[in-house]
N, C-alpha and C positions, 0 to 999 in steps of 0.2 A: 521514413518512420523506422525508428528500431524494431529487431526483430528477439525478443525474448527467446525462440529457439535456438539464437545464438550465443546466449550465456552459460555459464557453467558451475560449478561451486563454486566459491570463493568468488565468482567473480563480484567487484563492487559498481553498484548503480548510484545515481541519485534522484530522488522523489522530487520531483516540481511541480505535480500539482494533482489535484483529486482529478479522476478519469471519468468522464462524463455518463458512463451510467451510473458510478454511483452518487453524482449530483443529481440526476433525474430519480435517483432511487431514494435519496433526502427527500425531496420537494415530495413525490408520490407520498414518503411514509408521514409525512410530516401534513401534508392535504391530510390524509388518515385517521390523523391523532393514533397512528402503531407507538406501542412502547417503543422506547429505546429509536425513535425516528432518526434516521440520518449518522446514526452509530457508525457504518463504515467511514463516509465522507470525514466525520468528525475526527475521527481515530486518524485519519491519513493527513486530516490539517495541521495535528499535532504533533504526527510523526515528522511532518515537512517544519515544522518550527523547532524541535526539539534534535531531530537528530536525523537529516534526510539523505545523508551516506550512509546505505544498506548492502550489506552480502547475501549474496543467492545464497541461501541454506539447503533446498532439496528441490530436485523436479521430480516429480511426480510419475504414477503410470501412465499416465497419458500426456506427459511432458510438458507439462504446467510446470511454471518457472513461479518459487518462491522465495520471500524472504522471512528473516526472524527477527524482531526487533523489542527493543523495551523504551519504554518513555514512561511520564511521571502525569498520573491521571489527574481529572479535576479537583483528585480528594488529596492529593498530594503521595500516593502511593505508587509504586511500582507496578507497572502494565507489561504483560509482555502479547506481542501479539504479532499473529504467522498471515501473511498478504499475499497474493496472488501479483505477477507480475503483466500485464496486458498488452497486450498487441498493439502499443498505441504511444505519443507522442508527450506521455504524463512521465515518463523517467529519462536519463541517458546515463550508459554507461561510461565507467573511469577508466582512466587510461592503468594500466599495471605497472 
C-alpha cells in the first residue's frame, strides 16, 4: 500500500478510484437524504474521469498529504477543489 508520507510537492499521483470511506459516507448521506449526499465520492468520480493525474500541492501541519485540482462541474463550469490524500490503495504515484 502506498504510503502518502512519502510524497512531497510537486510530486505527481494518479486517482483510481473513490476510497472507501467515502463511498460508505455516500450510501450513509444518501440513506439520510443530507444535502449535497455523496458530494465527495462524486467530486472524485469526476476528478478520476476528467483529469486523474494530480500534484501534491501542500502537506499540512499535521502532514496530511494534499492535492489541488480543477474539473468541469455538472453545470458545465469550472470547480476547483483541494482533496486529501489517504493511506490506502485508491492512488499511485508517477514515476519523475
Amino acid at each position: 500500500m502506498p504510503d502518502p508520507k512519502s510524497l512531497r510537492i510537486g510530486d505527481r499521483i494518479r486517482i483510481l478510484r473513490v476510497p472507501q470511506c467515502d463511498l460508505k459516507q455516500r450510501e450513509r448521506e444518501l440513506s439520510e437524504n443530507t444535502e449535497l449526499a455523496g458530494w465527495t465520492a462524486d467530486t472524485i468520480e469526476r476528478i478520476i474521469e476528467q483529469t486523474p493525474v494530480v500534484s501534491v500541492s501542500r502537506i499540512d501541519e499535521d502532514g496530511s498529504v494534499w492535492y489541488d485540482t480543477s474539473i468541469v462541474g455538472r453545470d458545465g463550469c469550472e470547480e476547483q477543489h483541494s482533496l486529501i490524500v489517504y493511506e490506502d490503495d485508491t492512488w499511485e504515484r508517477l514515476a519523475t
